[in-house]
N, C-alpha and C positions, 0 to 999 in steps of 0.2 A: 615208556611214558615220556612225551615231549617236556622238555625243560621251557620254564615259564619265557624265557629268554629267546629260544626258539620259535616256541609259540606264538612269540611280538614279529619275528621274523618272516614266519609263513603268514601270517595275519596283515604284514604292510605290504609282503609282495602282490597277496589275491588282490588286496585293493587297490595296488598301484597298478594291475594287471586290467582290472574291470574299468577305470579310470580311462587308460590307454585306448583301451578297445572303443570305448565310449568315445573318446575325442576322435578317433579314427572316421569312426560311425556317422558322427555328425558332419568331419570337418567334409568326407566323398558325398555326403548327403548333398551339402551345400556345392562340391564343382558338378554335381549331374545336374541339379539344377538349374545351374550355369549353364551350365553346356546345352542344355534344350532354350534357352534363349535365346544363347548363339546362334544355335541351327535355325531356326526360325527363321533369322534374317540372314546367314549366310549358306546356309545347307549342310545337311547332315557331314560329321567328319570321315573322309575318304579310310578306308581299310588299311592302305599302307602307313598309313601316319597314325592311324591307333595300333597298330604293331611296332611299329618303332616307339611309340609310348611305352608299350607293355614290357618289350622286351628291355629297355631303360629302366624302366624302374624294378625289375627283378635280377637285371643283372649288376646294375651300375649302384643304384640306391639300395638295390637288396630287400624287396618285397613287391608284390605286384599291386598291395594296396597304394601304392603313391604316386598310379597312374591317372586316376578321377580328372587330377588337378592339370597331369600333362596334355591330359584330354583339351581342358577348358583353354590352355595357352593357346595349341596347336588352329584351336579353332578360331581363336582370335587372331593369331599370325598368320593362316593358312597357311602353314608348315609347323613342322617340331624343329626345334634346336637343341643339343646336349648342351649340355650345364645347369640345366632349368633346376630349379630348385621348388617342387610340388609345396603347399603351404602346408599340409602336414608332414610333411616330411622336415621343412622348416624347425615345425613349433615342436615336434619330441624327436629329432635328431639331430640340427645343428646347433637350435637356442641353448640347451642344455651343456653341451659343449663346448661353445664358444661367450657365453654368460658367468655359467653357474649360477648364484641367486645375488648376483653384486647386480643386475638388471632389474631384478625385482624392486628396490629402490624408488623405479620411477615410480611407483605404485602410490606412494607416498608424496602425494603434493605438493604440500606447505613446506618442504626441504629444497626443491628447487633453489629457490635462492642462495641457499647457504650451502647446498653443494658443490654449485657452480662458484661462489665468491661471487657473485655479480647480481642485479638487480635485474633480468631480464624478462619476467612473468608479471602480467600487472595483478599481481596480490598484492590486495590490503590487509587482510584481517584471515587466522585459522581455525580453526576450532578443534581440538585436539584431546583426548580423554580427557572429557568434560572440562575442559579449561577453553579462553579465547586469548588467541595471540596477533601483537602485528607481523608486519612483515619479516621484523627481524626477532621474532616468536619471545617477543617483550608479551606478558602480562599486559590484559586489557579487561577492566572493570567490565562488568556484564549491562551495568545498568547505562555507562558512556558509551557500549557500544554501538546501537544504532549510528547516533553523530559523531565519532568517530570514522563509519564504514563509508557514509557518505560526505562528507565534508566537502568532498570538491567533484563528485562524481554524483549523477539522476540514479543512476541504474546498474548494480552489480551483477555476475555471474557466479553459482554458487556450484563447486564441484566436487562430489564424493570422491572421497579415498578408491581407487580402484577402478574409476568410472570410466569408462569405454564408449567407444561407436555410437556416439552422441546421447547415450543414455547416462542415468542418475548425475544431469547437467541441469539444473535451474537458473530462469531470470528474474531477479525479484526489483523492485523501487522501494521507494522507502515505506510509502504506506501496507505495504503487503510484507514488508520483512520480519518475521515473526521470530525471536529470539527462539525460544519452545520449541517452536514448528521443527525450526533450522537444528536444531540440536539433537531432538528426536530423528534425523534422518542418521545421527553417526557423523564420524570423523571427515574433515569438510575441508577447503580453500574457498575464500570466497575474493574472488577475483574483480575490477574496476572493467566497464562495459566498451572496447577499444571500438572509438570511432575508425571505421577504414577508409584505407584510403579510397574518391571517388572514382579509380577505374575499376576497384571492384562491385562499386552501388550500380555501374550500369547494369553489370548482370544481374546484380539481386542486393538490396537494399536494407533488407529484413535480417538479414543473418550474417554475423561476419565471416565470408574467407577465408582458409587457412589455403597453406601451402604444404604440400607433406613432401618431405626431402627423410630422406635413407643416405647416413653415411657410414662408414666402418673404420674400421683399424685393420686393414691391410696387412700381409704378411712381411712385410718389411715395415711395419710398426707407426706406419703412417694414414694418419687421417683421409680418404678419399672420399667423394661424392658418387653413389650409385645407381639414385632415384629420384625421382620430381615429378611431381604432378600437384596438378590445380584440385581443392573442391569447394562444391558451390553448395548454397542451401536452396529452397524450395521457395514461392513468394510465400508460403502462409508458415513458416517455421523461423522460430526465434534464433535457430542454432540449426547448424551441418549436423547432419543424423545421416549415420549409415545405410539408413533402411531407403531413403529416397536420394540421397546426394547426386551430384552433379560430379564427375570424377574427367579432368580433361590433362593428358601429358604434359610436361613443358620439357623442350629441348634442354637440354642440362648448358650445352656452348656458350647459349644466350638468351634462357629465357622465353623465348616467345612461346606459346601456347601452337598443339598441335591442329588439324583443321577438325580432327574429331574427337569429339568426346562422347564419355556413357556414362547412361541411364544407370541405376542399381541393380538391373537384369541385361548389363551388360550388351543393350542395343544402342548401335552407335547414331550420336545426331550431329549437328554439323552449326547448332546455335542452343543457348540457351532457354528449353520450352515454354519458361516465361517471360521471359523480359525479352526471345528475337535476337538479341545480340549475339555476332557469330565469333567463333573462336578462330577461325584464321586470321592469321598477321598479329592478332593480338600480343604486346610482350610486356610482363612483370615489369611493374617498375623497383626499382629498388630491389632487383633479383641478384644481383651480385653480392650485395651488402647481406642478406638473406645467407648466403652462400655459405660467406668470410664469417657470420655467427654462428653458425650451427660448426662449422670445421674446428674454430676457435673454444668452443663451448664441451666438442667432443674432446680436442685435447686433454680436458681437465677430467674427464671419464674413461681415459684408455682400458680401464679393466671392463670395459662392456664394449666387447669388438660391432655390434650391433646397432645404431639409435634411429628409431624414423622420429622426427619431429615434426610440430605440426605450428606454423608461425601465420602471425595474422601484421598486414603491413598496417600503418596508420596514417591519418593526415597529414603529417610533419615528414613520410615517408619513412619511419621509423621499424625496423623488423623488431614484431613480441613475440616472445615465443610463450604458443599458448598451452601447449602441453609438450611432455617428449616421452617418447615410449622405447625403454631399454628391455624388453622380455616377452613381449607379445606384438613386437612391430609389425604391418599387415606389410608383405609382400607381392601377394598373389595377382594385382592388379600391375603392379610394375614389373614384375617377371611376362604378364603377358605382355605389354604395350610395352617395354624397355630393354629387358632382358634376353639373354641369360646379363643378370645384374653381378652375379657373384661367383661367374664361372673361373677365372683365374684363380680363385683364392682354394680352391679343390674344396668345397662348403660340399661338393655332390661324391666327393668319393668317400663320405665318413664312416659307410658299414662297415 
């Protein structure tokens, strides 16, 4: 008869095992259907390069499930490259390894601030088991807080604990800010609304701009830059959503925008489908400053060799940083269009 101790043992593994297979499940779900959107516009992937997929990812990565995603590169690149790092292969083989749950963190909000020592998120006001704080998680009356949140700001952004790929993200004003409402959704940051700056109104107006930048912690213990790319919102969306975003490269050297960008099904276009404005020649302003905060800001989190951030510039040419994701960074877009992003660092020899 199994001992109750054991019993917890075989009971977390089935689950951890059923868990694994599931995310596996979904994550190949999602590169085939990438990949049929690729082909569409470039043609089906050639035989020898989904063999050199295959045999990559069973010999080097060590299972043949981690090919979907080297699929999806290969097709973007018209070729393969070794080092590539598949995005499930990423998220239950390096994340775990090179995190542990000190990444998990970002998860949590309203601590930005006071992780970093620095004021660099426009939060005003948290909401925290059942409590509301400022920015420096001071105690705040429930009944001051409306004027309080707004005092100098029309319109805030309100963001759940945990919130992702532009969901469980609210825009409220003051007449629609319902204390209640906002409370019943769970543990919250509610954020001041960053005017951006106007070279990113030409392309779209309606939703601010983020910048997502991937840096690491380098095997010689230093902060590097790996990734950069532009995303854009939609003209009828308040906010960048994963499901329709606008996802366009930026040279990492200097910034300028590459001449193509993609769609959410990964079809390339060559301007922005509503507002016409073309991404070649284009270049960040304020992309070095951008740079110098996110390296500077990683400094203070060395124990998460991972961070993609996601920063919105502003009128004054100011880098915010609007989220930063230490445990579920997306890579998969930059390993096609940038990558291999982390092939020195042996991230692909882990099995």
């Amino acid at each position: 008869m199994l001992k109750a101790e054991n019993l917890k043992h075989y009971v977390k593994q089935a689950s951890e095992k059923v868990l694994r297979i599931r995310y596996h499940r979904i994550s190949n779900r999602i590169a085939f259907e990438s990949l049929k959107g690729i082909q569409k516009e470039k043609g089906k992937l050639n035989a020898t390069t989904k063999k050199l997929s295959d045999e990559y990812a069973n010999d080097v990565l060590g299972w043949k499930g981690f090919a979907p995603w080297l699929y999806v590169y290969s097709a973007v690149r018209g070729n393969f490259e070794e080092g590539w790092l598949p995005d499930n292969y990423y998220g239950k083989v390096v994340i775990p390894k090179i995190q542990g749950d000190y990444g998990k963190i970002s998860s949590l909000k309203p601590l930005c601030n006071k992780l970093f020592n620095a004021k660099v998120t426009p939060d005003v006001a948290s909401f925290i088991n059942g409590f509301w704080f400022d920015q420096n998680l001071r105690p705040i009356a429930s009944e001051s807080l409306q004027k309080f949140i707004f005092a100098d700001t029309e319109k805030v952004i309100c963001k759940l604990d945990k919130s992702y790929q532009g969901r469980d993200i609210f825009q409220f004003k003051k007449h629609d800010f319902i204390v209640d409402i906002i409370e019943k959704k769970g543990n919250c940051v509610v954020q001041k609304y960053i005017r951006q700056h106007p070279f990113f109104d030409a392309f779209t107006a309606t939703s601010v701009a983020t910048i997502r930048i991937t840096t690491v912690v380098d095997n010689d213990n230093k902060i590097s830059l790996r990734a950069c790319y532009l995303r854009l919102g939609r003209a009828n969306d308040t906010h960048v959503k994963s499901v329709n975003h606008i996802r366009i490269p930026i040279n990492m050297a200097n910034g300028t925008l590459y001449e193509y960008g993609y769609l959410a099904n990964w079809q390339t276009i060559v301007a922005h489908p509503d507002s016409k404005v073309a991404f070649k020649g284009q270049t960040i302003p304020g992309y070095l400053e951008c740079i110098q905060l996110v390296v500077r800001l990683h400094e203070k989190m060395p124990m998460v060799r991972a961070i993609g951030w996601d920063l919105a510039l502003d009128m004054e040419d100011n880098p915010v940083v609007m989220e930063w994701n230490g445990y579920s960074n997306d890579i998969k877009f930059s390993e096609a269009t940038q990558g291999p992003c982390f092939k020195d660092l042996n991230w692909h020899r882990f099995k």
